[in-house]
DOVO-217077 format. One record per residue (C-alpha): residue in one letter; x, z, y. Coordinates in steps of 0.25 Angstrom, whole numbers, always signed. Example, Ala and Ser with C-alpha at 12.3 -4.5 7.8 and 13.67 -1.06 7.14 Angstrom:
2
<site resn="a" u="+49" w="+31" v="-18"/>
<site resn="s" u="+55" w="+29" v="-4"/>
END
This chain:
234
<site resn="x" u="+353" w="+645" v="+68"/>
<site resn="x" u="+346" w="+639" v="+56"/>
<site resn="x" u="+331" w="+643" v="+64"/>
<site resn="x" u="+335" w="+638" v="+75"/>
<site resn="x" u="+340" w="+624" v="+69"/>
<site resn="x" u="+325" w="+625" v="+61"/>
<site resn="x" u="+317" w="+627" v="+74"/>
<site resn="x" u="+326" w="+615" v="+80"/>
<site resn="x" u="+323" w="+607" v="+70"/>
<site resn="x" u="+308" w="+610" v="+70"/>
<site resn="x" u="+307" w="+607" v="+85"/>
<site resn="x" u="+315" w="+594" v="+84"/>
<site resn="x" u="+304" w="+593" v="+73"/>
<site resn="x" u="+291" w="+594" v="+82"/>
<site resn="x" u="+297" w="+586" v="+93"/>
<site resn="x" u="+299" w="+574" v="+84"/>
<site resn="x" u="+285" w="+576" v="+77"/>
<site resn="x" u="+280" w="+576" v="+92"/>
<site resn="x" u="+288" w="+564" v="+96"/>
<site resn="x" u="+283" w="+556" v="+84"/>
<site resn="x" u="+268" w="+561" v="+88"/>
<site resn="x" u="+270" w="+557" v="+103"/>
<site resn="x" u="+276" w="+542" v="+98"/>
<site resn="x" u="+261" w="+542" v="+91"/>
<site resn="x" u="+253" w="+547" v="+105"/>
<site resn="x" u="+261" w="+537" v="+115"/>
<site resn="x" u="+258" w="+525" v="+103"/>
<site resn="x" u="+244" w="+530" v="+103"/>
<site resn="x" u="+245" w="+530" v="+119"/>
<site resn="x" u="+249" w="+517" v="+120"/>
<site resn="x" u="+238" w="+512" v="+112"/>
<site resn="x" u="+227" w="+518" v="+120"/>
<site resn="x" u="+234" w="+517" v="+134"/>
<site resn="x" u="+235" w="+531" v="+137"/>
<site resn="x" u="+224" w="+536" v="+130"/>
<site resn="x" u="+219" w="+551" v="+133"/>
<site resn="x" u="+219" w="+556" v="+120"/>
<site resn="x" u="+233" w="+550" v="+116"/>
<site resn="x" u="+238" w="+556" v="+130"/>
<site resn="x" u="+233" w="+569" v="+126"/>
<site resn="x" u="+240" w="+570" v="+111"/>
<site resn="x" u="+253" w="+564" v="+120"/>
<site resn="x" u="+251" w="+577" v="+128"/>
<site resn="x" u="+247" w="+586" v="+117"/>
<site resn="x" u="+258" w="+583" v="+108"/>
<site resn="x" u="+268" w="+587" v="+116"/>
<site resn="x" u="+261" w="+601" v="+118"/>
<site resn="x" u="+273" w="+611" v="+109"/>
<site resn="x" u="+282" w="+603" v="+113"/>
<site resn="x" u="+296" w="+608" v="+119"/>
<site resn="x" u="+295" w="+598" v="+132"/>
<site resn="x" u="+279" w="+605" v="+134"/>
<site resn="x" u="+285" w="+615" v="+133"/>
<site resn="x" u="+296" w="+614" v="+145"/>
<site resn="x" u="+284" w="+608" v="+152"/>
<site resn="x" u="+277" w="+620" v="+153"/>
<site resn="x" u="+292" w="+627" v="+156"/>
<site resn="x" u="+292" w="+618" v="+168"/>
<site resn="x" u="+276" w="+621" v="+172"/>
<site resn="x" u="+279" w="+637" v="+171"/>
<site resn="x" u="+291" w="+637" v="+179"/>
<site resn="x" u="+284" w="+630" v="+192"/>
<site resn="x" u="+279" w="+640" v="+202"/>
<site resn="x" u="+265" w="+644" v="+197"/>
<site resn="x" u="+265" w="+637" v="+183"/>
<site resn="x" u="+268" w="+649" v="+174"/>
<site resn="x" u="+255" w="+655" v="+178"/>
<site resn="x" u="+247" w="+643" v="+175"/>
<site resn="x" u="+251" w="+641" v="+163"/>
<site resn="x" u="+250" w="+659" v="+159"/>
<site resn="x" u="+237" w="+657" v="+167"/>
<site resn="x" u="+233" w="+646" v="+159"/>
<site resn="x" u="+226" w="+641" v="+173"/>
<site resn="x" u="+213" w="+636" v="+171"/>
<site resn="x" u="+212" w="+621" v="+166"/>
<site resn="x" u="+209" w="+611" v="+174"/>
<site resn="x" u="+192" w="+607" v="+173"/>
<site resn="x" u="+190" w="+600" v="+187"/>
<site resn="x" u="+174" w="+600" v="+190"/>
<site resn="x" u="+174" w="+585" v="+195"/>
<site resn="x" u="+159" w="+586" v="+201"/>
<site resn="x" u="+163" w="+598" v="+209"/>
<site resn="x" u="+176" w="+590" v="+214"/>
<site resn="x" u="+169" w="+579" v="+217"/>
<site resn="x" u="+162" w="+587" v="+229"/>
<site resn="x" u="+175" w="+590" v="+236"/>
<site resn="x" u="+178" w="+585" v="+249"/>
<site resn="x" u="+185" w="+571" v="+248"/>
<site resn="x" u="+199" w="+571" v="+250"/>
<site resn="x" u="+203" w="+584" v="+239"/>
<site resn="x" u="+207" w="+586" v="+227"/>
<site resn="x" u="+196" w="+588" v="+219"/>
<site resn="x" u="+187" w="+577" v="+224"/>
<site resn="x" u="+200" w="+567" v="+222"/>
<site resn="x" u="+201" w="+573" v="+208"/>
<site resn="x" u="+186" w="+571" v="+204"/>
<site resn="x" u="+184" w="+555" v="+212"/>
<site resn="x" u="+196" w="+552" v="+202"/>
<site resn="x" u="+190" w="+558" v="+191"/>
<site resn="x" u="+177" w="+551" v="+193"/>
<site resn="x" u="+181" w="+537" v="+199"/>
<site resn="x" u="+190" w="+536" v="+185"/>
<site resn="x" u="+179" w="+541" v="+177"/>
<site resn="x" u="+189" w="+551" v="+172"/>
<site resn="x" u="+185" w="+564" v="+163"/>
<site resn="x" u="+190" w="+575" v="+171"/>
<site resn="x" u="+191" w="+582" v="+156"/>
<site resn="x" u="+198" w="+571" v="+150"/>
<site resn="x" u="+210" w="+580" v="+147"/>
<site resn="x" u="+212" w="+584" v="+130"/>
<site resn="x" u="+205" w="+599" v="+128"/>
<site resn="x" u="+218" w="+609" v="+126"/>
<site resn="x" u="+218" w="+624" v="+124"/>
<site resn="x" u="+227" w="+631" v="+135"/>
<site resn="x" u="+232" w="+643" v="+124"/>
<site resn="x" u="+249" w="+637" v="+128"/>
<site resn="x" u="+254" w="+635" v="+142"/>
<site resn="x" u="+258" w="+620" v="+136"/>
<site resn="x" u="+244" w="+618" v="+133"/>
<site resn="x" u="+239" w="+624" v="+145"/>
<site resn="x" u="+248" w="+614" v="+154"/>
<site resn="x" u="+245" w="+602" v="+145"/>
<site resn="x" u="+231" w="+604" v="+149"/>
<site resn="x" u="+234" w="+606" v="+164"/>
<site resn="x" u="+240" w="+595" v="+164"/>
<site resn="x" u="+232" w="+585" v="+158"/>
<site resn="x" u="+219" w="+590" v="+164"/>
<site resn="x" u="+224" w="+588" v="+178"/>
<site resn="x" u="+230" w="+575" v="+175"/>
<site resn="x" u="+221" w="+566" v="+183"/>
<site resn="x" u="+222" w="+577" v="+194"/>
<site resn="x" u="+237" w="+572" v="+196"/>
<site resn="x" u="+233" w="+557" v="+197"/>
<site resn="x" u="+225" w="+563" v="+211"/>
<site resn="x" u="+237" w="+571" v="+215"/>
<site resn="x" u="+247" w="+562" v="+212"/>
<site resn="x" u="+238" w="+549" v="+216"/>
<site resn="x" u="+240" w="+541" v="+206"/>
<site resn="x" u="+231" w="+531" v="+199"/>
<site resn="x" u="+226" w="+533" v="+185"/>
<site resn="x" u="+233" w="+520" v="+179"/>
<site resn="x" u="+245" w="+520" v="+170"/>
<site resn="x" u="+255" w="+521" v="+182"/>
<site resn="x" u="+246" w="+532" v="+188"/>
<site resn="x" u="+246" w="+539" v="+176"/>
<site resn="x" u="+262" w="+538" v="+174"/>
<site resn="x" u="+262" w="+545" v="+187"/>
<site resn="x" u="+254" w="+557" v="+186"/>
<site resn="x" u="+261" w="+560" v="+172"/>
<site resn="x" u="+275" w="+560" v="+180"/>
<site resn="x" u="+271" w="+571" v="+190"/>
<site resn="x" u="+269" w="+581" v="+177"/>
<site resn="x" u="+279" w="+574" v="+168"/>
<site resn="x" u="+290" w="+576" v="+180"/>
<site resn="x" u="+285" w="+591" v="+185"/>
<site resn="x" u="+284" w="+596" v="+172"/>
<site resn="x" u="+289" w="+587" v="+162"/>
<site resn="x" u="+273" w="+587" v="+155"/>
<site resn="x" u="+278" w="+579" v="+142"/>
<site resn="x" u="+268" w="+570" v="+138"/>
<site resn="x" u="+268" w="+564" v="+152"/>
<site resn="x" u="+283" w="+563" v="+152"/>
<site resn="x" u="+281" w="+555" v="+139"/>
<site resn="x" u="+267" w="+547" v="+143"/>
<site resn="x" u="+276" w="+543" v="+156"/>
<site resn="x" u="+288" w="+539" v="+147"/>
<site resn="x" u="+279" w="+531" v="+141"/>
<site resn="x" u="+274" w="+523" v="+151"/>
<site resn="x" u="+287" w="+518" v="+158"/>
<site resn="x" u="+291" w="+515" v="+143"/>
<site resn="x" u="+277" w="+508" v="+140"/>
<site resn="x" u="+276" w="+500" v="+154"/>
<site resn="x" u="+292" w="+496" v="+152"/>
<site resn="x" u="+289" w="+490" v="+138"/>
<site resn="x" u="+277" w="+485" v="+138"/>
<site resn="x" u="+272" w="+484" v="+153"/>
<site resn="x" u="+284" w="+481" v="+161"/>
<site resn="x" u="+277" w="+478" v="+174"/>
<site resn="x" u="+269" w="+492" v="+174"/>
<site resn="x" u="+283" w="+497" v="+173"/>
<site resn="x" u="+287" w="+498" v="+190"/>
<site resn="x" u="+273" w="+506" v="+192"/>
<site resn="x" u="+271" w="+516" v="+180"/>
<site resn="x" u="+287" w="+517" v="+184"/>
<site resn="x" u="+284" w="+521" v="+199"/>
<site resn="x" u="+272" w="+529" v="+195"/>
<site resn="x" u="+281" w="+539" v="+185"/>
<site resn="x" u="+290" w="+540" v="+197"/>
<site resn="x" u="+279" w="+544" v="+208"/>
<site resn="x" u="+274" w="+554" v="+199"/>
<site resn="x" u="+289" w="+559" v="+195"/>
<site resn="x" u="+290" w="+560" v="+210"/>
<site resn="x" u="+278" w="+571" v="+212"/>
<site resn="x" u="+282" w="+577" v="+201"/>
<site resn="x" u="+295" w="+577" v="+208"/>
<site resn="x" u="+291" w="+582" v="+221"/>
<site resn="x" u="+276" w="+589" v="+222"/>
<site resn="x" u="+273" w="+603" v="+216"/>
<site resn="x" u="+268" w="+602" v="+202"/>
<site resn="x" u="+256" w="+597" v="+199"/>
<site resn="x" u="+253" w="+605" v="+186"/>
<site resn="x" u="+254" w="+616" v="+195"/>
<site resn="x" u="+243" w="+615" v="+203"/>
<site resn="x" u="+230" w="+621" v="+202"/>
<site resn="x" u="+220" w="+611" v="+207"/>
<site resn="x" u="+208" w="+615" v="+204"/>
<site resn="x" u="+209" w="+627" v="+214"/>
<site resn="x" u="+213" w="+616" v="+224"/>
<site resn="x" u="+201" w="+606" v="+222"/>
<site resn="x" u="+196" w="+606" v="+236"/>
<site resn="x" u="+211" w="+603" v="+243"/>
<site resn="x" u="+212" w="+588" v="+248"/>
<site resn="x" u="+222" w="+580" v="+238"/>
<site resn="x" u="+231" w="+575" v="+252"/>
<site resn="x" u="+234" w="+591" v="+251"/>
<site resn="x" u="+236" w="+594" v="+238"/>
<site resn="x" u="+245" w="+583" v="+239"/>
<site resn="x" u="+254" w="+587" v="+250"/>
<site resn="x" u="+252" w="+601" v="+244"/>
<site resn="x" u="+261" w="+598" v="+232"/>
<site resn="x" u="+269" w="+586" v="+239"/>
<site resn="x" u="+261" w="+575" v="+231"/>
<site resn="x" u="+264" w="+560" v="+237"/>
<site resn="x" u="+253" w="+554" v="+230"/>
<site resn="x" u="+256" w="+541" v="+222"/>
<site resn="x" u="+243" w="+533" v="+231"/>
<site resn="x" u="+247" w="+520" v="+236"/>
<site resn="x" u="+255" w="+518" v="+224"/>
<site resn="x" u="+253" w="+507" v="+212"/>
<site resn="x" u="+248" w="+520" v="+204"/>
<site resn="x" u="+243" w="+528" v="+214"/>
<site resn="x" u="+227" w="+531" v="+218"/>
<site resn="x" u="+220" w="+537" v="+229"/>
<site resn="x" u="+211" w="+550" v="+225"/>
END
C-alpha cells in the first residue's frame, strides 16, 4: 500500500514538473510564432509521459502498427532530386514541388535516436509531417497547420499536437478573434479524416512514391481539404 501511495505520488510529481515545463515551451512558442525548435522541446517533453504512452497503445493496436514500431520501420529520409523526376500527378513529385516551392528542409525534423517505440513514433511522425499537408491538402498557414495536427491528435491522440491545437483555439479566441471561425473549421476538417480515412501514421510512403496522390487518396478515403480557406493544391 505505502509503495504504491510512493509511486502515485512520484508520477503525480513528474506530470506537474512537466506541465509547469510545457507552460515555459507554449510561452516560448508564442513568442516566436511556432518556432521549430520550441515545437520540437513541446514534442520532446512529452516523450515518458503516460498520455505517449497510451499514444503508442493506440498506434500498436491498429492493424499493422505493432510491427512498425518492433521493426522499428526504417525512417523516413525522402530523396527530393529523385522525386522530383516522377511523373506529375504522384506522390512523390507533389511531395518534392511542395518542398521546393516553400523552400522547405526536407530534414528539418530535430535528430532522435529510435532505441523506445515512443521515440521511434515521435520521429515518424514529425519527419512525415509536411507529407500530411499533401495528403490532407491543406496549406501551410496557421489554419493549415491546426489541420494536419487534428488528423494525428484525433487518430491517435499524438499529445503535443492535442496541446499545440488546444492552443490555438485558446490563442485565436483571446487574442485574434476573427482568426477564430477558420482555424475553428480547419481543426474540424482534420478531426474529420482522422475521423473517417485509414491512419495515416500507418502508412508506408516511401514504398508508394510513384502512386498518383487522387489514389492514395481514395485509397485511405481522404477528402482533401482543396478549395477550402486553408486548403492548397499539390
Amino acid at each position: 500500500m505505502e509503495l504504491h501511495w510512493r509511486t502515485t505520488r512520484m508520477s503525480r510529481a513528474r506530470e506537474l514538473l512537466r506541465s509547469v515545463r510545457n507552460l515555459s515551451i507554449l510561452r516560448e512558442l508564442a513568442k516566436t510564432q511556432g518556432g521549430l525548435d520550441s515545437v520540437g522541446d513541446l514534442v520532446d517533453n512529452f516523450i515518458d509521459s503516460e498520455a505517449m504512452t497510451v499514444c503508442v497503445q493506440r498506434f500498436k493496436a491498429f492493424p499493422g502498427g505493432k510491427e512498425m514500431v518492433e521493426q522499428r520501420y526504417p525512417p523516413f529520409q525522402p530523396d527530393i532530386p529523385a522525386l522530383e523526376k516522377l511523373p506529375e500527378g504522384t506522390l512523390g513529385r507533389a511531395y518534392a514541388g511542395m518542398i521546393r516551392r516553400l523552400n522547405y528542409d526536407a530534414d528539418f525534423f530535430r535528430p532522435r535516436d529510435t532505441s523506445t517505440e515512443a521515440l521511434w513514433l515521435t520521429q515518424r511522425i514529425a519527419s512525415t509531417h509536411d507529407l500530411h499537408h499533401v495528403i490532407g491538402g491543406f496549406n501551410t498557414e496557421a489554419a493549415g497547420e491546426s489541420g494536419v495536427l487534428a488528423i494525428t491528435a484525433t487518430q491517435i491522440g499524438f499529445p503535443a499536437y492535442v496541446l499545440l491545437n488546444t492552443l490555438a483555439g485558446f490563442r485565436a479566441f483571446r487574442f485574434q478573434p476573427g482568426e477564430l471561425e477558420i482555424i475553428s473549421r480547419a481543426i474540424a476538417f482534420g478531426s474529420r479524416i482522422g475521423l473517417e480515412a485509414t491512419p495515416l501514421v500507418l502508412q508506408r510512403w516511401e514504398e508508394g512514391w510513384g502512386k498518383p496522390l487522387d489514389q492514395w487518396r481514395a485509397e485511405l478515403g481522404v477528402k482533401p481539404a482543396e478549395g477550402e480557406a486553408f486548403g492548397a493544391e499539390y
